[in-house]
DOVEXMI-127843 format. One record per atom (N, C-alpha, C): atom name; x, y, z. Coordinates in steps of 0.2 Angstrom, whole numbers, padded with zeros to 4 digits. Each point is the difference from the previous one (the first is absolute). Example, Ala and Ser with C-alpha at 12.3 -4.5 7.8 and 13.67 -1.06 7.14 Angstrom:
# DOVEXMI-127843
PT   atom       x       y       z
PT      N    0066   -0028    0039
PT     CA   -0004    0006    0000
PT      C    0004    0006    0000
PT      N   -0002    0005   -0004
PT     CA    0004    0006    0001
PT      C   -0004    0005    0003
END
This chain:
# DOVEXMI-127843
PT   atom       x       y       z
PT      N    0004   -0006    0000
PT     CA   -0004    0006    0000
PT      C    0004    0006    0000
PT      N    0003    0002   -0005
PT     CA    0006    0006   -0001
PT      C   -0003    0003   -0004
PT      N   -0006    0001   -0004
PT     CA   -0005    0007   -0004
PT      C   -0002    0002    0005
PT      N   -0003    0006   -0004
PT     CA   -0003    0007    0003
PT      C   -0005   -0002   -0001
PT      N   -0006    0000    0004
PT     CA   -0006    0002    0001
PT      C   -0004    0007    0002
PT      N   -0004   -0001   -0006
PT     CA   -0005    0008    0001
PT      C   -0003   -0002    0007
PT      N    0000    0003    0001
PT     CA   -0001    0002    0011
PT      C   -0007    0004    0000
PT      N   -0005   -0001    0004
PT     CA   -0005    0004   -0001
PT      C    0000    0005    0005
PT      N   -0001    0009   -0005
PT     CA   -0001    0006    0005
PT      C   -0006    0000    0003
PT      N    0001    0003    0007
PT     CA   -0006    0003    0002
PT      C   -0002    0005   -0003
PT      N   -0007    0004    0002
PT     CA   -0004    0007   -0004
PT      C    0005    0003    0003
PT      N    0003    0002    0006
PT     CA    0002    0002    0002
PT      C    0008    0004   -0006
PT      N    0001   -0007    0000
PT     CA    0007    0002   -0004
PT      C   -0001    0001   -0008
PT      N   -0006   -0002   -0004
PT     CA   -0003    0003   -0003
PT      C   -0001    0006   -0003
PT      N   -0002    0002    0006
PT     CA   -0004    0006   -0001
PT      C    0005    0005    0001
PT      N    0007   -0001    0005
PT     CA    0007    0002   -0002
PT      C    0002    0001   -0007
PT      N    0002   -0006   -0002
PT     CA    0002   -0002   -0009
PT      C   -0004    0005   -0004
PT      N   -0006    0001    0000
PT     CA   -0006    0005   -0003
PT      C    0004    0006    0002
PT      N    0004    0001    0002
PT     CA   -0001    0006    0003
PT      C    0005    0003   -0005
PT      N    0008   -0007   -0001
PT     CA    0007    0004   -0002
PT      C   -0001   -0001   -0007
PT      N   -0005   -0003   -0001
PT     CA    0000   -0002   -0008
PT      C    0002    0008   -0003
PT      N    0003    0001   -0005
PT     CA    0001    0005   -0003
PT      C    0006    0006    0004
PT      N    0001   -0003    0005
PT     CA    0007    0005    0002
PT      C    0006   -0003   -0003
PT      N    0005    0004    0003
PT     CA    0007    0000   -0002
PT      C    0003   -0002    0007
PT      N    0007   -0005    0001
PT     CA    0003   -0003    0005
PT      C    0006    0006    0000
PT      N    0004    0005    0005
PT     CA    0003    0004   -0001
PT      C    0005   -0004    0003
PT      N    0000   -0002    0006
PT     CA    0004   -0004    0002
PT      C   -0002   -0004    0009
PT      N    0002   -0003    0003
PT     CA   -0002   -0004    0005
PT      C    0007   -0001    0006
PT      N   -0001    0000    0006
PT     CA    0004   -0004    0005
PT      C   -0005   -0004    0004
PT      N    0006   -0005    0005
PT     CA    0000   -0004    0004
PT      C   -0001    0000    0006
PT      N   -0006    0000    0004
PT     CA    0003    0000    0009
PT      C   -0006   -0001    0001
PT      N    0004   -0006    0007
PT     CA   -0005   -0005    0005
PT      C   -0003   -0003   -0005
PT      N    0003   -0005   -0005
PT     CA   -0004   -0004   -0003
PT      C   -0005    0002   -0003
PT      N    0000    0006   -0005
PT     CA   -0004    0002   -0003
PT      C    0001    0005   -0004
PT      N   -0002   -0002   -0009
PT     CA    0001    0004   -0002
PT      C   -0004    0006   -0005
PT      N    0004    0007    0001
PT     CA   -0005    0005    0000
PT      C    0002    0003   -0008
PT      N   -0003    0000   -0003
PT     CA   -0001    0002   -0007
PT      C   -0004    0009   -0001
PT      N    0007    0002   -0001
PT     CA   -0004    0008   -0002
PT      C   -0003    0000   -0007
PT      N   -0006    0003   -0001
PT     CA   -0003    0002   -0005
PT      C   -0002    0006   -0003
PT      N   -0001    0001   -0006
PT     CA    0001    0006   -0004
PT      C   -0004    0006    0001
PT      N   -0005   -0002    0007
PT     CA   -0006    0002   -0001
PT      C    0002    0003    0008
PT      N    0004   -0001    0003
PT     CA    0000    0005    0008
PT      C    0000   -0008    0004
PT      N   -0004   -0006   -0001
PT     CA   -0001   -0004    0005
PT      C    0005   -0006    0000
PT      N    0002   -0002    0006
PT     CA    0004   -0007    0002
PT      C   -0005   -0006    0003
PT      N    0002   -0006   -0007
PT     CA   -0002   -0006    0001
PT      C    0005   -0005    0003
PT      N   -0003   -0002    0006
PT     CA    0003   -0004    0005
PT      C   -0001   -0009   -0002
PT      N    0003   -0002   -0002
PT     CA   -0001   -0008    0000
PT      C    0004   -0005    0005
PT      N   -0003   -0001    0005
PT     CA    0003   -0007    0003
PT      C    0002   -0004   -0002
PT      N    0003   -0005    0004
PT     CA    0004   -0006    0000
PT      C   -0007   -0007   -0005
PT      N   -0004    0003    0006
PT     CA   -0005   -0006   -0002
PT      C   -0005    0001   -0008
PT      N    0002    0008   -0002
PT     CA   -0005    0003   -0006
PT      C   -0004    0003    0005
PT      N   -0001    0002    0005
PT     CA   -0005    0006    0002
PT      C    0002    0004   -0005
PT      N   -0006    0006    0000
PT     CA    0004    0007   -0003
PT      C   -0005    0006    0005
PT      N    0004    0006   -0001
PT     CA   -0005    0005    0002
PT      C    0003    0003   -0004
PT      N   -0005    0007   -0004
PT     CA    0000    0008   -0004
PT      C    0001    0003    0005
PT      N    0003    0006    0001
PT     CA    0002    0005    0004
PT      C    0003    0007   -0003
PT      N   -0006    0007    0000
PT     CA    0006    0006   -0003
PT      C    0009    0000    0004
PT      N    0001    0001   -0004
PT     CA    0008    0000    0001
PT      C    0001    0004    0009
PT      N   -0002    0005    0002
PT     CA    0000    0003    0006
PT      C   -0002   -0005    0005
PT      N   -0006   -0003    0000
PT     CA   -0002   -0005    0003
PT      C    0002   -0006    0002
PT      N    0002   -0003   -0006
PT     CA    0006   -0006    0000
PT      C    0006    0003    0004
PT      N    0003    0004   -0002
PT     CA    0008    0001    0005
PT      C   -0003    0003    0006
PT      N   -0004    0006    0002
PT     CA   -0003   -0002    0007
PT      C    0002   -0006    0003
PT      N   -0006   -0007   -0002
PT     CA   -0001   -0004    0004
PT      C    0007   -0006    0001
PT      N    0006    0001   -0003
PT     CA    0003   -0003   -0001
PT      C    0004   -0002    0008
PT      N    0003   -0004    0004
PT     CA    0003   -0001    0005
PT      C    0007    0000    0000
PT      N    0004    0008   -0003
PT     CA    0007    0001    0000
PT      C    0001    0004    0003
PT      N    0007    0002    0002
PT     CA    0004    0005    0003
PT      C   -0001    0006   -0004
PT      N   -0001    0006    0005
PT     CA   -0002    0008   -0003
PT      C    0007    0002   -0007
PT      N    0006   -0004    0000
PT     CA    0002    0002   -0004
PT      C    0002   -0006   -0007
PT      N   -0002   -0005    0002
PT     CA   -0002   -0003   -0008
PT      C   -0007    0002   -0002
PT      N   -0004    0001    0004
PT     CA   -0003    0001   -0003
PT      C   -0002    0010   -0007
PT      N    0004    0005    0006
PT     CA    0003    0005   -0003
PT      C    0005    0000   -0007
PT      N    0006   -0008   -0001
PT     CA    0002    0000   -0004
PT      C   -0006   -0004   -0007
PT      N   -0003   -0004    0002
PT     CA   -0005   -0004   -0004
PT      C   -0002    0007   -0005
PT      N   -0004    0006    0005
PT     CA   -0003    0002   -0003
PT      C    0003    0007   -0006
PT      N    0008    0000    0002
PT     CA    0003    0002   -0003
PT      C    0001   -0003   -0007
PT      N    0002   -0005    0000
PT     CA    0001   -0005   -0005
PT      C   -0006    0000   -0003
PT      N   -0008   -0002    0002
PT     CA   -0005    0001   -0006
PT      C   -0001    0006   -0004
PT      N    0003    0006    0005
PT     CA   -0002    0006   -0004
PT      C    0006    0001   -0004
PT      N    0006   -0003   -0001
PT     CA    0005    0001   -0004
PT      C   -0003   -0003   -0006
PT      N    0000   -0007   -0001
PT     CA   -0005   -0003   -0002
PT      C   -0004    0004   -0005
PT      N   -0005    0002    0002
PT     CA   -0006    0003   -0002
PT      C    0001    0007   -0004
PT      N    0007    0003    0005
PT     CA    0003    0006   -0003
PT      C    0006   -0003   -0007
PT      N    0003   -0003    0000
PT     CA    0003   -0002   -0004
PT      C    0003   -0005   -0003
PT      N   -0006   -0004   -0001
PT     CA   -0002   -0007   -0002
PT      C    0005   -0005    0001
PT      N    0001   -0005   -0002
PT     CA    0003   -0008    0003
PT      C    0007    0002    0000
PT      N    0003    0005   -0005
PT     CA    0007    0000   -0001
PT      C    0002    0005    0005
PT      N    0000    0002    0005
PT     CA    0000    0004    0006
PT      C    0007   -0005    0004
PT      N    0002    0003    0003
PT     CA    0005   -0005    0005
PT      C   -0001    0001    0008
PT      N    0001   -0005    0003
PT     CA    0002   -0002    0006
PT      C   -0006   -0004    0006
PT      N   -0004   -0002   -0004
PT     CA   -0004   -0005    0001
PT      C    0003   -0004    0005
PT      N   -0003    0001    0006
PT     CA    0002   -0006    0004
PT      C   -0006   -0006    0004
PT      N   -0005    0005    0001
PT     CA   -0006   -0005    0000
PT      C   -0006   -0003   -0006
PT      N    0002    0007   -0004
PT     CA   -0006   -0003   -0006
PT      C    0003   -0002   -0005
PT      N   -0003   -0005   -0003
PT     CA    0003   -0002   -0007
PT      C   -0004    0003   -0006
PT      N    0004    0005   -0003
PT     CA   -0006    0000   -0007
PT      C   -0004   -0004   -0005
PT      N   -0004    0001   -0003
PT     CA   -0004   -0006   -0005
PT      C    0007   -0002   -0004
PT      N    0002   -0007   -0001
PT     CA    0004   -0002   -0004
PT      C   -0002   -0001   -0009
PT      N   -0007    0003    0000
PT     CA   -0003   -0001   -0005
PT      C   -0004    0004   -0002
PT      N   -0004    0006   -0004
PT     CA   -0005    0000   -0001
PT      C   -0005   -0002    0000
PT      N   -0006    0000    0004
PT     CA   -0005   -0007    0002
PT      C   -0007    0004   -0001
PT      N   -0002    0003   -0004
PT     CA   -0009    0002    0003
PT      C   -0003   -0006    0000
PT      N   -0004   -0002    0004
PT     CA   -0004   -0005    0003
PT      C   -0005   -0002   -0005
PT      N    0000   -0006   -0003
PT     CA   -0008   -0002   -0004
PT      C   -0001   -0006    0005
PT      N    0003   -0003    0003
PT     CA   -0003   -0006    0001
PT      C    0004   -0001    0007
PT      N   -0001   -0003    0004
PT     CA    0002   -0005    0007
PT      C   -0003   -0007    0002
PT      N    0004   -0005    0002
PT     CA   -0001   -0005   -0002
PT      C    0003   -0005    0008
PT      N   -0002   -0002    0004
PT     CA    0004   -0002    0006
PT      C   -0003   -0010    0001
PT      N    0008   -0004    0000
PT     CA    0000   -0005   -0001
PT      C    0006   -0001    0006
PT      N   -0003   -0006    0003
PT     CA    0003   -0004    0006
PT      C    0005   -0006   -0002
PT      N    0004   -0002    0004
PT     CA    0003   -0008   -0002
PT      C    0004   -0001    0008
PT      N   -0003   -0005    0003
PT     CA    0002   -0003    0008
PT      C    0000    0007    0002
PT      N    0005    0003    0004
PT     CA    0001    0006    0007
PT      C    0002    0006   -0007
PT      N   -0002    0000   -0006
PT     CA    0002    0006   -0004
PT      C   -0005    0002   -0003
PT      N    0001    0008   -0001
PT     CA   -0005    0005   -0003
PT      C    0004    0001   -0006
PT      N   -0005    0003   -0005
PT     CA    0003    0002   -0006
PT      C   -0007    0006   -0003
PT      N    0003    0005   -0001
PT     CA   -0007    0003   -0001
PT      C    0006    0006   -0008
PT      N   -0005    0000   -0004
PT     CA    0003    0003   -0009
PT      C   -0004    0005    0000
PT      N    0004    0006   -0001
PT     CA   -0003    0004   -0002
PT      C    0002    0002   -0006
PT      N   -0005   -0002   -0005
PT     CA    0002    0000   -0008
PT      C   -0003    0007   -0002
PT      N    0007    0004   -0006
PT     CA    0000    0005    0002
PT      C    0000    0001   -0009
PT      N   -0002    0005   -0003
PT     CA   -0002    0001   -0010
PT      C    0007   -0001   -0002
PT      N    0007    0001    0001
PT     CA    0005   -0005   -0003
PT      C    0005   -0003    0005
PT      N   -0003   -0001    0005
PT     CA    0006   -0005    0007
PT      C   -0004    0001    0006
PT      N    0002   -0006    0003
PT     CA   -0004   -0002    0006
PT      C    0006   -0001    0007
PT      N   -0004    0000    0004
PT     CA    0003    0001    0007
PT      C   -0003   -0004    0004
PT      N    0005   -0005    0002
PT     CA   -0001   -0006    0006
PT      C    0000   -0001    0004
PT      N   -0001   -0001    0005
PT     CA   -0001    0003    0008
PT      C    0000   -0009    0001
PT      N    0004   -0002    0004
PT     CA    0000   -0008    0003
PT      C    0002    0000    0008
PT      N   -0004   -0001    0004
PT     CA    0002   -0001    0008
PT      C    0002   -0007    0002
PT      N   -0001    0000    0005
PT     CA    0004   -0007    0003
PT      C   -0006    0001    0008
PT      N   -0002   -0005    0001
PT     CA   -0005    0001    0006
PT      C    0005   -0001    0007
PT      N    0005   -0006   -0001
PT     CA    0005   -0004    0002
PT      C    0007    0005    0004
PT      N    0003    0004   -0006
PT     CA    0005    0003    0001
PT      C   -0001    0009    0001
PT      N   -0008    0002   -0001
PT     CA   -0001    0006   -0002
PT      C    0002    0004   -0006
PT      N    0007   -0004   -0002
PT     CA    0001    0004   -0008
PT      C   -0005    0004   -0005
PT      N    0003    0004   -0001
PT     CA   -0005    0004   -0007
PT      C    0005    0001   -0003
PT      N   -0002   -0002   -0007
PT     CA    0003    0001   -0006
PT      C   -0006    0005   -0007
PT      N    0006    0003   -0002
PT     CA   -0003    0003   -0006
PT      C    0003    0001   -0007
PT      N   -0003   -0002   -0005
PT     CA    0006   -0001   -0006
PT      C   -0006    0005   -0006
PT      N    0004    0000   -0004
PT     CA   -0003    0004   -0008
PT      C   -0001   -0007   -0003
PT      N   -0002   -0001   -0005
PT     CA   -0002   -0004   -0006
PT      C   -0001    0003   -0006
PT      N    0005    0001   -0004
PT     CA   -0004    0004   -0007
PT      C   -0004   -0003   -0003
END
């Protein structure tokens, strides 16, 4: 049993997915097992180990985050650099920019034993998001 199987969402995460359809992924980091995807639109999508997700406007999301007052001061440096001067910007040390152009048509999340895989298939490349339930790992890769 080493394939992926389509994994069934909740409305819940649904109605998430409904939401990013047609955005663009700007870039994304990692903390406390969880990964947080900035979007084109102002809002941070959070996806757990297990495929939870929650939509959040960006303020809202780093609000409620559980860091120290100055990563969290740098993070927010970093997305406005970002924002201000797209992926080719230096000195990123929390956020990773989009490895790819990605605007959003489709999402897709598929299981196999203690792993997640969830595809965010994007108009010419996609992006892969793979957890590990086990180790907590996130991974995330481009696809062209």
């Amino acid at each position: 049993m080493n394939e992926w199987s389509t994994a069934e969402t909740s409305t819940h995460q649904d109605h998430v997915i409904a939401h990013v359809i047609g955005t663009s992924v700007t870039g994304y980091f990692v903390l406390d097992e969880s990964l947080h995807i900035l979007l084109d639109i102002g809002f941070i999508w959070t996806v757990y180990l297990d495929g939870q997700m929650v939509l959040l406007p960006q303020t809202a999301a780093l609000r409620e985050l559980e860091i120290e007052a100055e990563v969290r001061s740098q993070l927010n440096a970093e997305i406005e650099s970002l924002e201000r001067d797209g992926p080719s910007s230096e000195g990123f040390e929390i956020l990773t920019p989009a490895p790819i152009d990605c605007v959003i048509t489709e999402v897709t999340f598929f299981a196999r034993e203690d792993r997640r895989r969830l595809i965010l298939f994007g108009e010419s490349a996609n992006l892969i998001v793979e957890t590990s339930l086990s180790t907590g790992e996130i991974e995330v890769r481009a696809e062209e």
